[in-house]
C-alpha positions, -999 to 999 in steps of 0.1 A, spaced: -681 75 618 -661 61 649 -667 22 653 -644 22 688 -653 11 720 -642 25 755 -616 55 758 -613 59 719 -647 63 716 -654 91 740 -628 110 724 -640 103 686 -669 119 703 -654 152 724 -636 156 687 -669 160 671 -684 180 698 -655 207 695 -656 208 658 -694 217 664 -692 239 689 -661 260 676 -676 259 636 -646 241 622 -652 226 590 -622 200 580 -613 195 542 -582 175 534 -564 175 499 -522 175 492 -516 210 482 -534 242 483 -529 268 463 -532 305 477 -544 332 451 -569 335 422 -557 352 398 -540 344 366 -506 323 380 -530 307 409 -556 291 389 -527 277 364 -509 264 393 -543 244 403 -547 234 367 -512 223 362 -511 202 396 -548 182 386 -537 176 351 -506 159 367 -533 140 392 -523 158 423 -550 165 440 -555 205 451 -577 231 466 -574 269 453 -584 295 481 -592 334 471 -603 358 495 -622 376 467 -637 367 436 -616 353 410 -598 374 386 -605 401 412 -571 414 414 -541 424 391 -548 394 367 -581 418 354 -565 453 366 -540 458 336 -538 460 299 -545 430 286 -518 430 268 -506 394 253 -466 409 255 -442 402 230 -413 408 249 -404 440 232 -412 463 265 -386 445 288 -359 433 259 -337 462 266 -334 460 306 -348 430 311 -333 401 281 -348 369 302 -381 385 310 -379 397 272 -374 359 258 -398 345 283 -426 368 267 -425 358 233 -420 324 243 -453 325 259 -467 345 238 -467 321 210 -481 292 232 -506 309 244 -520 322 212 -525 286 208 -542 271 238 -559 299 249 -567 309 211 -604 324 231 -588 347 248 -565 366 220 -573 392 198 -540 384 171 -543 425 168 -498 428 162 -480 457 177 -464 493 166 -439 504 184 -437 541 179 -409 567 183 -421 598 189 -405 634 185 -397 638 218 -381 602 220 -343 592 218 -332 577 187 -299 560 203 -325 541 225 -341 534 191 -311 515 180 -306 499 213 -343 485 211 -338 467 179 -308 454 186 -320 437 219 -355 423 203 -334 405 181 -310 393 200 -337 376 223 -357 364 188 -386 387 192 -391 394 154 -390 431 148 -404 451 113 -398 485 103 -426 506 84 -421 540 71 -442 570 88 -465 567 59 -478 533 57 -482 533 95 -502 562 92 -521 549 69 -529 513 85 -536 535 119 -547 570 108 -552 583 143 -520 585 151 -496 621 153 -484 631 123 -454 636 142 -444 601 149 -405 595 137 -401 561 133 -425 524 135 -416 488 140 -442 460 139 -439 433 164 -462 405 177 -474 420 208 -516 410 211 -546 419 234 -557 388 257 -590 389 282 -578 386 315 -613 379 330 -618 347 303 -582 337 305 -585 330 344 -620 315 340 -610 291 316 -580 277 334 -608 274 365 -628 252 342 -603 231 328 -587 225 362 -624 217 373 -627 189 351 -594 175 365 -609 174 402 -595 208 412 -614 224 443 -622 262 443 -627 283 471 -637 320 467 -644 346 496 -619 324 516 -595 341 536 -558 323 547 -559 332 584 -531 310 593 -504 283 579 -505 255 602 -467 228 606 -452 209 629 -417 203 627 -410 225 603 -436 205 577 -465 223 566 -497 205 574 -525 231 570 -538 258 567 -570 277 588 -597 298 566 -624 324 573 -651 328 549 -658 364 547 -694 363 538 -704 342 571 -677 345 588 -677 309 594 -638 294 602 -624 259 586 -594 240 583 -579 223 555 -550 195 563 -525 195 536 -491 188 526 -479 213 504 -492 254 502 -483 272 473 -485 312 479 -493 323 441 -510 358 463 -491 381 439 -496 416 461 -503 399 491 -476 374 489 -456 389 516 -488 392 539 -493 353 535 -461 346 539 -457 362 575 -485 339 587 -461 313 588 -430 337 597 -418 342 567 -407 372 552 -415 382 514 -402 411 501 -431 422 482 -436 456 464 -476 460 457 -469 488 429 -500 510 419 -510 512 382 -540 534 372 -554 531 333 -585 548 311 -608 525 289 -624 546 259 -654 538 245 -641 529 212 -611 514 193 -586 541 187 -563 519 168 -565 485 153 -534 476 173 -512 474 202 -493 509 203 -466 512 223 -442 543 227 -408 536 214 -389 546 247 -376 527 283 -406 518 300 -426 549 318 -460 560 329 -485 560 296 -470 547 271 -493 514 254 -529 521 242 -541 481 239 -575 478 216 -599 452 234 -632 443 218 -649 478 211 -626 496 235 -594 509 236 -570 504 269 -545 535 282 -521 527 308 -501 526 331 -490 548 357 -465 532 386 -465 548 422 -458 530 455 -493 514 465 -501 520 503 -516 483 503 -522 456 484 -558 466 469 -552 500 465 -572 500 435 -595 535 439 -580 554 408 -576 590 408 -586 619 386 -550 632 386 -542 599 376 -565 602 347 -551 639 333 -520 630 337 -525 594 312 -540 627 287 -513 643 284 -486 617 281 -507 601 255 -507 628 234 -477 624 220 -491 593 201 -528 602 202 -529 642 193 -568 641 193 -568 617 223 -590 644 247 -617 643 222 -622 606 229 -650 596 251 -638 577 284 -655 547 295 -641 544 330 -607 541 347 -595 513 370 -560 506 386 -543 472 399 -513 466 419 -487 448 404 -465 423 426 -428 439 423 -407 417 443 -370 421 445 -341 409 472 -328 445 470 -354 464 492 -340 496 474 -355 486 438 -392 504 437 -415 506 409 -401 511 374 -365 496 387 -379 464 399 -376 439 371 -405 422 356 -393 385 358 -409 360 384 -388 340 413 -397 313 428 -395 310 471 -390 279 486 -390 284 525 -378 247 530 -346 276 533 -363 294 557 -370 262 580 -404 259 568 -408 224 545 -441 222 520 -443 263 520 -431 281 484 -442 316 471 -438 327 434 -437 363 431 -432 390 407 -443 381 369 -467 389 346 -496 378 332 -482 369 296 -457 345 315 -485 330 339 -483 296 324 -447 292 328 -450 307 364 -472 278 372 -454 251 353 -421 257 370 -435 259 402 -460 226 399 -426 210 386 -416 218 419 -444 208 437 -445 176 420 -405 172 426 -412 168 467 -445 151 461 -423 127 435 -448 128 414 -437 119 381 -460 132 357 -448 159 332 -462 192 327 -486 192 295 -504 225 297 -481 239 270 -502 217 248 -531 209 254 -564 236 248 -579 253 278 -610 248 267 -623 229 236 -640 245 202 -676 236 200 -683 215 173 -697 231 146 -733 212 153 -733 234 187 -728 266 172 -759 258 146 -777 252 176 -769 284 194 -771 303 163 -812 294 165 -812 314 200 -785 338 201 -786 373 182 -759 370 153 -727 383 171 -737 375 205 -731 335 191 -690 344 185 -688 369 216 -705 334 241 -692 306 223 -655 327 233 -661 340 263 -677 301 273 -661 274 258 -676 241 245 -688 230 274 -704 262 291 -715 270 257 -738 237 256 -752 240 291 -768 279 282 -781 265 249 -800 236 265 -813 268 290 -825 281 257 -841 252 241 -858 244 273 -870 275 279 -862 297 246 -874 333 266 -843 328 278 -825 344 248 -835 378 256 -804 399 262 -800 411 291 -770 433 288 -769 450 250 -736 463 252 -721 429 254 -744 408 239 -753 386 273 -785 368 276 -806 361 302 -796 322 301 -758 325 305 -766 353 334 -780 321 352 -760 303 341 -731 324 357 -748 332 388 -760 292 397 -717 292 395 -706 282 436 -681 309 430 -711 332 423 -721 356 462 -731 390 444 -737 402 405 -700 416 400 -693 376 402 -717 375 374 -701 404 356 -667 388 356 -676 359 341 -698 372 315 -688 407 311 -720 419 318 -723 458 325 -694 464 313 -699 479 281 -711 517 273 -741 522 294 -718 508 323 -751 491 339 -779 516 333 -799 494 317 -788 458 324 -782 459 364 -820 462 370 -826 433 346 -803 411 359 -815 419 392 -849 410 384 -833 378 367 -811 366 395 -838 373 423 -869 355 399 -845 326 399 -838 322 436 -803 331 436 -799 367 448 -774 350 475 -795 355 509 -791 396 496 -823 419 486 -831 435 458 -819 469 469 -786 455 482 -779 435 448 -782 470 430 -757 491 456 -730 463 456 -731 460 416 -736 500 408 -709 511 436 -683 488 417 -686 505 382 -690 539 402 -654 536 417 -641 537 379 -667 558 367 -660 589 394 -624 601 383 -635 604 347 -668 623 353 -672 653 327 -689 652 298 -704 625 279 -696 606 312 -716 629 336 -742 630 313 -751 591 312 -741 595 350 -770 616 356 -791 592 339 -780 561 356 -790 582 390 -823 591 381 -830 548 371 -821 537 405 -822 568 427 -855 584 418 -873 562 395 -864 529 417 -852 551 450 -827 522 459 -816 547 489 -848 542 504 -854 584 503 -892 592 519 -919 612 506 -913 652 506 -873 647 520 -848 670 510 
């Protein structure tokens, strides 16, 4: 490594040694990007399409935070067109290009928006006039055809307006872009922590990391850092000495166990707690509530939370407590604002981009605030940035080109062979062409493979390991995210202990044993599982616990204790 003689060399050498001896690993690339969620991973894909070339670190998992903890709701723009025009005209305009290169991810299910008795019918005429005036095509329908295109709804409803609001997987949407930017020579990081921002002279030239499995500590030397941390944005930013005024915002929502409209229904009204049931797959989404979040992953939801969704949906659901609940989960959205005085609902939705070159800090910018419908643009504007210090000419082409490709035709005959009917649409979506092919040739070398492993979802054993063989993959909610596994009615009753057994058979139970692969993965669908538990919910409860309490005694309880 060091061909010098003399001096040079001994210090070549007492470099080494202290590298060694302190556990510093060193990485070099020209930007990293800070933050795995939705904006991050476009920002990495945008920068490696343009040939720069980037490292993404996430102190979690992927699609861990906000970019999973929401609707899923594709916007249309109609929500903010009234308070917020630009946010308004920035959501259909992404709206439409994303229906196209992320065509995987959408569920093309339109929008009502509903005005209910107990809703103002000046705001009614504000509404439409705004949604136009921003081009978000608006429809009226009478009471009667709505009702009978989506019979669960109040008979009470006043007024309906179809608009091209959509449902959109968070989870695939993010794991996607990580493939594509992959395949461009993007670097990923997960379970990486940003424990400092390294410059001299006021230029950014690293940043130090922790890995939070090992603990082990690393340094990556770098020219640019982009902080795309949404609610921990302003808790990157003051390891350089920056500050961010960042608002992590608290939303709490209910999944149901089954589509109660065909849908997007949103309550014609200014934006408040409750108010947009989203249908996803073979559920149906209720949300949100907003409340000042005591920390960025506030994310434990509540069971006041949960009666007080009930009762506001009522008004557009009338039946809505006779629904089963699936589970609840809440995010954090990212409010920032330069007005410290603007809180939750009063913050607006729109994103802004930092650059701290105006905080004496060159090769550091933060974009903040946003959405996830408006992710794309998010990351164009800032790689354009990026790219404008780096003068790197290359234009931006990600409002073009596919996330993923369609697999040809011939692949899908070939999965057909080994997958159960649906489960070939549900993987070839969730996978792409590419991850698609590599779980069929698992298949067709060893075709016991195809057994599903999670029913709900339609997940086999192959794409499990397939998932879990991932270097982002440290524990089975990794392997959840990416394949939705355990995430359907039984809520992991019957698939954790198969994939257990799967993962562990394979050699890839990540240095964990059996026992602590079932607590990590059955204490994650507990947390959203807890607020909701009465009825049908308590029941399959009761029989998850007697699976992996008595039957497999994961809590380790001895003979004749109490």
């Amino acid at each position: 490594m060091c061909s010098l003689d003399g001096y040079a060399k001994l210090v070549c050498l007492g470099l080494l040694y202290y590298f060694a001896k302190e556990n510093v690993v060193m990485q070099k690339t020209t930007v990293v990007v800070i933050g795995g969620g939705a904006t991050g991973v476009g920002i990495l894909r945008d920068l490696c399409m343009r040939g720069v070339d980037a490292i993404l670190i996430e102190q979690r998992d992927l699609a861990y935070g906000t970019s999973s903890r929401y609707h899923g709701l594709l916007h249309s723009g109609g929500r903010y067109a009234v308070k917020d025009a630009e946010a308004g005209k920035e959501c259909i305009e992404e709206n439409t290009i994303l229906r196209k290169i992320g065509r995987h991810c959408v569920e093309a299910t339109e929008g009502f928006f509903v005005r209910t008795e107990q809703d103002s019918e000046d705001f009614e005429i504000k509404w439409v006039e705004s949604c136009l005036k921003v081009g978000i095509p608006v429809t009226p329908l009478s009471v009667e055809e709505a009702l009978r295109l989506e019979p669960n709804l109040s008979t009470k409803i006043k007024s309906v307006y179809r608009i091209p609001d959509a449902a959109i997987d968070g989870f695939r949407m993010v794991w996607q872009n990580a493939a594509s930017a992959r395949k461009y020579g993007g670097r990923i990081l997960t379970y990486t922590e940003v424990t400092g921002i390294e410059s001299t002279n006021g230029q950014v030239v690293g940043i130090t990391v922790r890995n939070t499995l090992n603990g082990e500590t690393s340094s990556i030397q770098c020219d640019f850092v982009v902080s795309a941390a949404g609610s921990w944005a302003g808790q990157i930013a003051e390891k350089a000495g920056i500050a961010v005024n960042v608002q992590p915002d608290r939303g709490t929502l209910i999944a149901f166990n089954h589509r109660i409209s065909s849908r997007v229904i949103n309550r014609l009204r200014p934006a408040a707690d409750g108010d947009i049931f989203v249908p996803h797959g073979s559920i149906t989404i209720l949300g949100t509530t907003s409340s000042a979040a005591t920390r960025p992953d506030d994310n434990i939801p509540s069971a006041a939370e949960i009666v007080k969704l009930l009762d506001i949906g009522e008004a557009l659901f009338e039946d809505i407590r006779d629904y089963r609940i699936l589970r609840a989960f809440t995010g954090t959205r990212p409010l920032y604002s330069a007005d410290p005085n603007a809180k939750g609902r009063g913050a607006s939705r729109n994103f802004v981009i930092l650059d701290h070159a105006a905080d004496g800090l060159k090769g550091f910018v933060s974009i903040v605030g946003g959405k996830f419908t408006t992710y794309r643009l998010m990351a164009e504007k800032v790689t354009d940035l990026v790219c404008h210090y780096l003068n790197v000419k290359e234009p931006c082409r990600t409002a073009s080109e596919d996330i993923v490709p369609d697999p040809s035709a011939e692949l899908l005959a070939k999965a057909k062979l080994y997958f159960p009917s649906y489960g070939t649409k549900l993987a070839a979506s969730r996978l792409g062409a590419d991850g698609l092919e590599r779980v069929v040739k698992r298949m067709q070398e060893k075709p016991e493979k195809s057994q599903l492993l999670c029913e709900c979802e339609n997940v086999t054993l192959a794409e499990v390991e397939e998932a879990a063989a991932d270097t982002t993959s440290h524990m089975l909610s990794d392997v959840r995210r990416k394949t939705r596994m355990g995430m359907g009615t039984c809520q992991g009753a019957f698939c954790t202990y198969r994939s257990v057994g799967a993962v562990d058979a394979n050699g890839l139970s990540w240095g964990q044993d059996t026992n602590g692969l079932f607590k990590e993965f059955l204490q994650a669908r507990w947390n959203g599982i807890r607020p909701v538990l009465w009825g049908n919910v308590i029941r399959e409860a009761e029989l998850t616990r007697g699976i992996y309490d008595a039957t497999l005694n994961i809590n380790g309880a001895m003979k004749n204790e109490k």
